[in-house]
N, C-alpha and C positions, 0 to 999 in steps of 0.2 A: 059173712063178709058184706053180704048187699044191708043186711041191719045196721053196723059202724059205719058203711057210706053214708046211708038215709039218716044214722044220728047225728055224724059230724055234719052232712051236707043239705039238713032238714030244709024242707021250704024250700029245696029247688026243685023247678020241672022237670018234668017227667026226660023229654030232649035231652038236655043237659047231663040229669042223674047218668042216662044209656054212656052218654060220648062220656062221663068221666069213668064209667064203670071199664069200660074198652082202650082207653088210657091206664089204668090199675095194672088190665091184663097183658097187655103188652111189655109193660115194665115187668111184671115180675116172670116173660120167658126168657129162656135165655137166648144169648145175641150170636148170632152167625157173621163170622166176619169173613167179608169176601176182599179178594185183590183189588187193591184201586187199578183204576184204569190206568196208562200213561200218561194221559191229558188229565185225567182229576191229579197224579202223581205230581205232573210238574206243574199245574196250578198251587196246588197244597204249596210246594216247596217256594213258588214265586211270592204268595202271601204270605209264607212263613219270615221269609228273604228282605221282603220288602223290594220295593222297585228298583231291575237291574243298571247298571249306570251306562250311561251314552258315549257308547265307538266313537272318536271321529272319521268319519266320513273320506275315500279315498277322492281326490282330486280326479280331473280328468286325463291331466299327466300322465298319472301314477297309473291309471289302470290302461293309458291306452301302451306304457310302456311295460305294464305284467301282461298284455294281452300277445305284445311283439314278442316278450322273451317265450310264451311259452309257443306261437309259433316259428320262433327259431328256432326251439328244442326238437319240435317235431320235422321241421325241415332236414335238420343236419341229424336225426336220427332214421328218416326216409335215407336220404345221401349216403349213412354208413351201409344202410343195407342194400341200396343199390351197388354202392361197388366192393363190400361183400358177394353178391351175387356174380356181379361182372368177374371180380378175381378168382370164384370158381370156377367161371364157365370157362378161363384163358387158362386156367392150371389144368384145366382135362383137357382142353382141345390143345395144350405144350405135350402130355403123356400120349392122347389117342389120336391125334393128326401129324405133329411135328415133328416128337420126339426129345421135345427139348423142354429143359428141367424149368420151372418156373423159377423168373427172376426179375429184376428190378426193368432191365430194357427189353426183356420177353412182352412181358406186362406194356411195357410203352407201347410196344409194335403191334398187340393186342388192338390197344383203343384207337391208336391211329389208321389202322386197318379196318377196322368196323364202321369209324367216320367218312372215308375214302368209299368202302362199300356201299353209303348210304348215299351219298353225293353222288355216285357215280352210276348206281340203278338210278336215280331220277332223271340225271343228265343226257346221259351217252346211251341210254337201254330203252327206259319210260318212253323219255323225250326223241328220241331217235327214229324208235317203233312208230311214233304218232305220227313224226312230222308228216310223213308222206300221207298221212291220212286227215290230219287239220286240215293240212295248208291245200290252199285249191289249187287245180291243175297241177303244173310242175313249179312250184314254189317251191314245194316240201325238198326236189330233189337239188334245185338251187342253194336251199339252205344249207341243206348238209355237204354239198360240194363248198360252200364257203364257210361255212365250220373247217371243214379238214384241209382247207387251204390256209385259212390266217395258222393254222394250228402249225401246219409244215413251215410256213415261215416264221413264226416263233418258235421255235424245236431249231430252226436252220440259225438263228441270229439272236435271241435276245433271253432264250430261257438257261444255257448251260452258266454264263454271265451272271445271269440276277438270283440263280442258283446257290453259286459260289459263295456272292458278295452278301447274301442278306441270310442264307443258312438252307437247308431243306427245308426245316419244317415252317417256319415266316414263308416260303414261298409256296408252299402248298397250301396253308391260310389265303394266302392272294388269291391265290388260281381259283380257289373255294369261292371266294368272293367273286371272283370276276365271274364262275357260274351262275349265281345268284342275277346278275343280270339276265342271263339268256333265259331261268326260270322265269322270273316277272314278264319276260319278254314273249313269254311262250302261253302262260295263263290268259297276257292281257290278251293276244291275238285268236283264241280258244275262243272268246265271249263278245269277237269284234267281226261287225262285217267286211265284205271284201273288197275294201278301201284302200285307197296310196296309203294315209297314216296307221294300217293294220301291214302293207308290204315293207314301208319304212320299218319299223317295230321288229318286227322279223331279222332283217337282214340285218339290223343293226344287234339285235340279240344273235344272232351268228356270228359276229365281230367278234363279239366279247367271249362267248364258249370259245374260237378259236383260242383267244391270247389267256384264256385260263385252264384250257388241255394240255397248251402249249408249257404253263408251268407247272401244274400240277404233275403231271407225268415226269418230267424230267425230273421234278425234286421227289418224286413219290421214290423214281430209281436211287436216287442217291439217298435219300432218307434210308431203304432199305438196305444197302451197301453198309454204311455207316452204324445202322444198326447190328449187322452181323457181324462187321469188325470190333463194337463194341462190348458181343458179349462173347466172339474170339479170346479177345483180349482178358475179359474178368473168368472166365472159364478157363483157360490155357489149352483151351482143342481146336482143332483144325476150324480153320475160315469156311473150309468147301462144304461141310458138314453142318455148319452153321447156316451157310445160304440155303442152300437145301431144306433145312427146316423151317427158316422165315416164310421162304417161298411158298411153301405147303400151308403155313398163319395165313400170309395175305391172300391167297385163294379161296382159302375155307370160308374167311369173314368177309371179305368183299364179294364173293358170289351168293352165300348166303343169306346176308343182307340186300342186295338186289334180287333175289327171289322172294323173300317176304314181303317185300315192298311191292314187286306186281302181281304177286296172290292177292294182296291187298287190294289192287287198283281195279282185280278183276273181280273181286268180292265188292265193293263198293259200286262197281256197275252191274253188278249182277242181285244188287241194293235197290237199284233207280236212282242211285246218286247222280245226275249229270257229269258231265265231262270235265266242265269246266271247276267241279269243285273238287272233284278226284286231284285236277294238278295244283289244286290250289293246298291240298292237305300233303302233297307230294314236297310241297314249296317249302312248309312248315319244316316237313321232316329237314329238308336240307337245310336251310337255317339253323337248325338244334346241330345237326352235324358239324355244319362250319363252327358255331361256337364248342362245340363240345373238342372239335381238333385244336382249336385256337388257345383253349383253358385248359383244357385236360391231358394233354400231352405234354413230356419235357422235351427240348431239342436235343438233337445228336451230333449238331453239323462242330463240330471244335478240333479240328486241324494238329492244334496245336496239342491239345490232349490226347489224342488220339491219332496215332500216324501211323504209315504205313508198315506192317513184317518184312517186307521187301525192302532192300539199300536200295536196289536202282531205284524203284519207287519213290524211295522215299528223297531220295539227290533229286529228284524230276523236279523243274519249277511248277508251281502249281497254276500258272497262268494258261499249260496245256489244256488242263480241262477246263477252266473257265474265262480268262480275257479270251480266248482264240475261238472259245464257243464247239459247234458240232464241225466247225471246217477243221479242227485239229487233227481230228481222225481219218480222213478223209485218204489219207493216203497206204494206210493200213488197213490191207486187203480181207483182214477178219471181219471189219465191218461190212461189209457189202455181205459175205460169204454168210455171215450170220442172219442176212435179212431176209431169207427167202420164206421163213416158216411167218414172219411179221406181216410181208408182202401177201401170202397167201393166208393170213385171218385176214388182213383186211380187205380182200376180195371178196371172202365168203361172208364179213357182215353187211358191205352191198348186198351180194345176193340174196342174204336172209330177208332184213331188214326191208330191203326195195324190190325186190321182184319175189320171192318167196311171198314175203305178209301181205304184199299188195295184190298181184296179179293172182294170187290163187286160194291164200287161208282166206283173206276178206271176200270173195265171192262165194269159196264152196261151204265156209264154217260161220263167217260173219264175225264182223269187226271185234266184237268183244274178246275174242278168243285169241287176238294178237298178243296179247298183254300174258293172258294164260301158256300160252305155249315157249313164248321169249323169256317166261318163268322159269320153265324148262331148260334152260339153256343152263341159267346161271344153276341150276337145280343139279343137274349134271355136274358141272364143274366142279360144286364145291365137294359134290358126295366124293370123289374122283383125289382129292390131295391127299388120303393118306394111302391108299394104293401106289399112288404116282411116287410119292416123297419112298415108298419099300422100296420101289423097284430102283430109283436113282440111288435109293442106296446098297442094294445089291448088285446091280446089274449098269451103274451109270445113268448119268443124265444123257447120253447118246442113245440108249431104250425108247425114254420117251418123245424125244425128238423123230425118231423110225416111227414110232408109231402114230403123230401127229401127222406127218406127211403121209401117213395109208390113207388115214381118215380124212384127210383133205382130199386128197384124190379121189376120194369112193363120194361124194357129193357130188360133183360133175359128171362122175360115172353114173350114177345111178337116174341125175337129170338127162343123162341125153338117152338110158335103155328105159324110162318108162313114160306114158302119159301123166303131167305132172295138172293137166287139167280136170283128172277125172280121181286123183289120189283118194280126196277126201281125208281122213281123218291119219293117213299114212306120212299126209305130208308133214306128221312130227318127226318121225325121222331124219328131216334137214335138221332139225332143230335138237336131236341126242347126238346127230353128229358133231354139231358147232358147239356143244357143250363142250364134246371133246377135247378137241382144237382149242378151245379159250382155258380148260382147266391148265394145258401144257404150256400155252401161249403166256397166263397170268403166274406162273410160279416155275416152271421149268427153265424156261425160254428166260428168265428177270436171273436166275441163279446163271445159266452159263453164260449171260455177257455181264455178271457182276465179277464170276471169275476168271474172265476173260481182259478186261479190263479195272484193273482195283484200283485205286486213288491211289493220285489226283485225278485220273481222267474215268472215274466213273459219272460224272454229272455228264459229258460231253458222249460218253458212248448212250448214254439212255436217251437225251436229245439226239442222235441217231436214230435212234429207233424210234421214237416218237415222231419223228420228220420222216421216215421211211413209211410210217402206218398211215398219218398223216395224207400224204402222198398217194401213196395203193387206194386210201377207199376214197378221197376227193375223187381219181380218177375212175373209179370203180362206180361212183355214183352219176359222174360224170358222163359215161360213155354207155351204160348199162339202160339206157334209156334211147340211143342214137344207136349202137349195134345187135345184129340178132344174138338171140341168146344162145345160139351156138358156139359164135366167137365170144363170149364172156365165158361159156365154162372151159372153152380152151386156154385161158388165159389163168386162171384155175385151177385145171389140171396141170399147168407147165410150170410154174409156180409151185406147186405140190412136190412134181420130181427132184424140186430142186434141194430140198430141202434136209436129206440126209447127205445127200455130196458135198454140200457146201458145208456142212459141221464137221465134216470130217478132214476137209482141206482147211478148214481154220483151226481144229487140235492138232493137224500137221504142222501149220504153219508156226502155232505158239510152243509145241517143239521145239521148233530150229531155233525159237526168237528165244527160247530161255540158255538152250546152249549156245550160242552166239553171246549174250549176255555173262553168261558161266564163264568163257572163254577169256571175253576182253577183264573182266574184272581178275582172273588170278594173276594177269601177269602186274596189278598191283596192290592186293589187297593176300595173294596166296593161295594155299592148297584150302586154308579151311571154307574161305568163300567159295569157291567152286563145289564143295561139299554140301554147305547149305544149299547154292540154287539147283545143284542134281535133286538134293532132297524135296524141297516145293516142286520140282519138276513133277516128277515121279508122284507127288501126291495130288497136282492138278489133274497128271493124264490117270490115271485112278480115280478120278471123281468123275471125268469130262467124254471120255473114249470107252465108245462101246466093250 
């Protein structure tokens, strides 16, 4: 072979001869073909292709409006799963605290209740706990004496009224809002010194929590009323049976949402977060709340849809419970008789609040720990509604009234047989007691004067008792600083005894008022109406008497 190179390729050098002899051989081995790359693949095919032609180009329109749709996608896919979430948590806590089957105003009473929870640890719990500790000197105990003053005279005149005429739930949105003042009012004076326009600020934020306790409370009652009549009504079971379970809802989640909420506040100072930003994320929470009751709830207040199982009831003008406000009641001796277990919580959250936190957790445990132990309270209470909601339904809601007045009484008792300066870490004990008392007070106590008084004059009995609570801890706050603390827990204790006699003088009393009632109506409606109202008789005193 290198002879037919050198003859065809004579006369070239030596160089040359090599590099073509090395080109020969290469050619004649054979060729190994390997995978193209990806990048040689799609080179190959683009010069095979020829140059690919020109997209136009999206505007800035177009893409800042594909940008909006795909986070609207993802919004309202977070949203389904958040109240996916929410609508399990209310259909176990309908089976394992209530009892009651989930349903369309189960559900409403759910989210309303958790809002109300949330608002209401910030307000009346947070805000409560601190005041005496913000505010300098006796400011703190001023405040809250005119908090629970504007609050009784709104409850006395202008919240059974504006109840009525605007709905429950519009008026519980109010009341939310007019919160929202005493928050900003209470952050700004958190980060202010101790100035006229920090004492102005203050007392004028006490205004306003009065006139929005004043209506949130009263329509919180009748919102609840209205509710249990309306899923009475789509269900076809007893009213008493239904209160009872709502009652055990609004507990669970209004106390258990105020215990989250000052685990939190003590976890964030237990952070180094300062004071003043804890209330200020406290602020946040209740703002999300008020809109979340404002948007996410449907109302219940419609009269006209919804009226009363009872004729007398339902013949009654309805200006009883609302033009004439809480003085309608006034003369019906169940309201007073009812007020004693209202009277004596609001005794004891004086004494929690203002002489418990102040004169002895804060010196012997230190301030942070206020928030931690008033946790407790609400912690208590909510574990507490589906024991409570058994026992009302085996045993009556007269059970847990008996047992609310022990436990009232065993507070004073125990303050006057031990040194409460030397407790130390014992003095939680006040505070698994008032859990007690508030778990009965927020869901037992709401069911027997909803059954005590049913619409129309359910807005005007719960402004009763809002103006009675009102009342007991203005003056509790009041005097709890000007008399010794002997005569406070007497006051206390007397207040406590009172409070299984007078239930029972007022299931007497609605005894005689339903046969009295029974009476005047057969001699013109007949034997079968007297048969209906024995039958409600007999099922209230079965729900209501020990």
């Amino acid at each position: 072979s290198c002879s037919s190179v050198v003859a065809t390729r004579g006369g070239l050098p030596r160089p040359l001869l090599l590099r073509a002899l090395r080109v020969e051989k290469q050619q004649a081995m054979p060729v190994a073909f390997e995978e193209p790359s990806p990048r040689g693949g799609a080179i190959a095919r683009s010069a095979s292709q020829g140059p690919a032609p020109l997209q136009p180009s999206m505007t800035l329109h177009e893409a800042a409006l594909r940008q909006a749709w795909t986070v609207q996608e993802r919004v309202l896919r977070s949203a389904s799963t958040v109240r996916s979430v929410v609508r399990s948590a209310t259909d176990y806590v309908d089976q394992a605290v209530s009892g009651l089957e989930p349903e369309l105003w189960t559900r409403n009473f759910h989210v309303m209740s958790i809002c109300m929870g949330v608002s209401h640890a910030v307000v009346e719990d947070l805000l409560f706990a601190y005041t005496t500790i913000v505010y300098r000197g006796g400011m703190g105990f001023n405040c809250n004496s005119v908090v629970f003053g504007v609050w009784a005279l709104t409850s006395m005149t202008i919240a059974s009224p504006v109840t009525a005429r605007l709905g429950s739930k519009v008026a519980i949105v109010l009341g939310l809002a007019l919160y929202m003042c005493q928050y900003v009012a209470f952050v700004a004076c958190s980060a202010m010194p101790d100035v006229w326009q920090m004492h102005a600020l203050a007392y004028g934020g006490a205004v306003f929590c009065g006139l929005g306790a004043g209506l949130v409370w009263t329509a919180e009652g009748a919102f609840f009323a209205q509710s249990a009549q309306r899923i009475a009504s789509a269900t076809g079971e007893p009213l008493s049976a239904k209160s009872s379970g709502l009652a055990a809802v609004f507990g669970f989640w209004s106390l258990g949402a105020e215990c989250l909420i000052k685990v939190g506040g003590f976890a964030l100072q237990e952070a180094g977060v300062g004071m003043t930003a804890t209330f200020a994320a406290a602020l946040a929470l209740a703002l999300a709340s008020t809109l979340a009751a404002a948007f996410g709830t449907l109302p219940v207040h419609a009269p006209a849809a919804v009226g009363s199982t009872d004729a007398s009831n339902a013949a009654e003008p309805r200006r009883c419970g609302g033009g004439a406000g809480a003085v309608s009641l006034w003369l019906d001796a169940r309201i007073w008789l009812l007020s004693f277990l209202t009277v004596g919580f609001a005794l004891a959250v004086s004494f929690v609040n203002g002489i418990v936190s102040t004169e002895f957790v804060k010196p012997q445990l230190g301030e942070k720990y206020v928030a931690l132990l008033s946790a407790g309270i609400a912690l208590t209470g909510s574990a507490l509604q589906g024991p409570l909601r058994c026992l009302a339904g085996k045993l009556g809601n007269g059970c847990n009234m008996v047992m609310a007045s022990a436990v009232l009484a065993l507070m004073p008792s125990i303050a006057f047989a031990l040194d409460m300066r030397s407790l130390g870490w014992w003095l939680s004990v006040f505070y698994v007691l008032m859990g007690v008392v508030r778990a009965v007070w927020v869901s037992t106590n709401k069911a027997v004067l909803a059954n005590h008084f049913p619409e129309p004059r359910t807005e005007a009995a719960f402004a009763n008792m809002n103006m009675q609570a009102a009342l007991a801890a203005c003056a509790g706050f009041f005097v709890e600083r000007r008399m010794p603390l002997d005569g406070y827990l007497v006051l206390m204790g007397g207040a406590a005894c009172m409070v299984a006699p007078g239930y029972v003088a007022a299931c007497r009393l609605q005894g005689e008022g339903k046969v009295g009632t029974s009476d005047s109506a057969s001699s013109g409606v007949g034997r079968e109406t007297r048969g209906a109202d024995s039958n409600s008789r007999a099922e209230a005193g079965s729900g209501d008497c020990v």
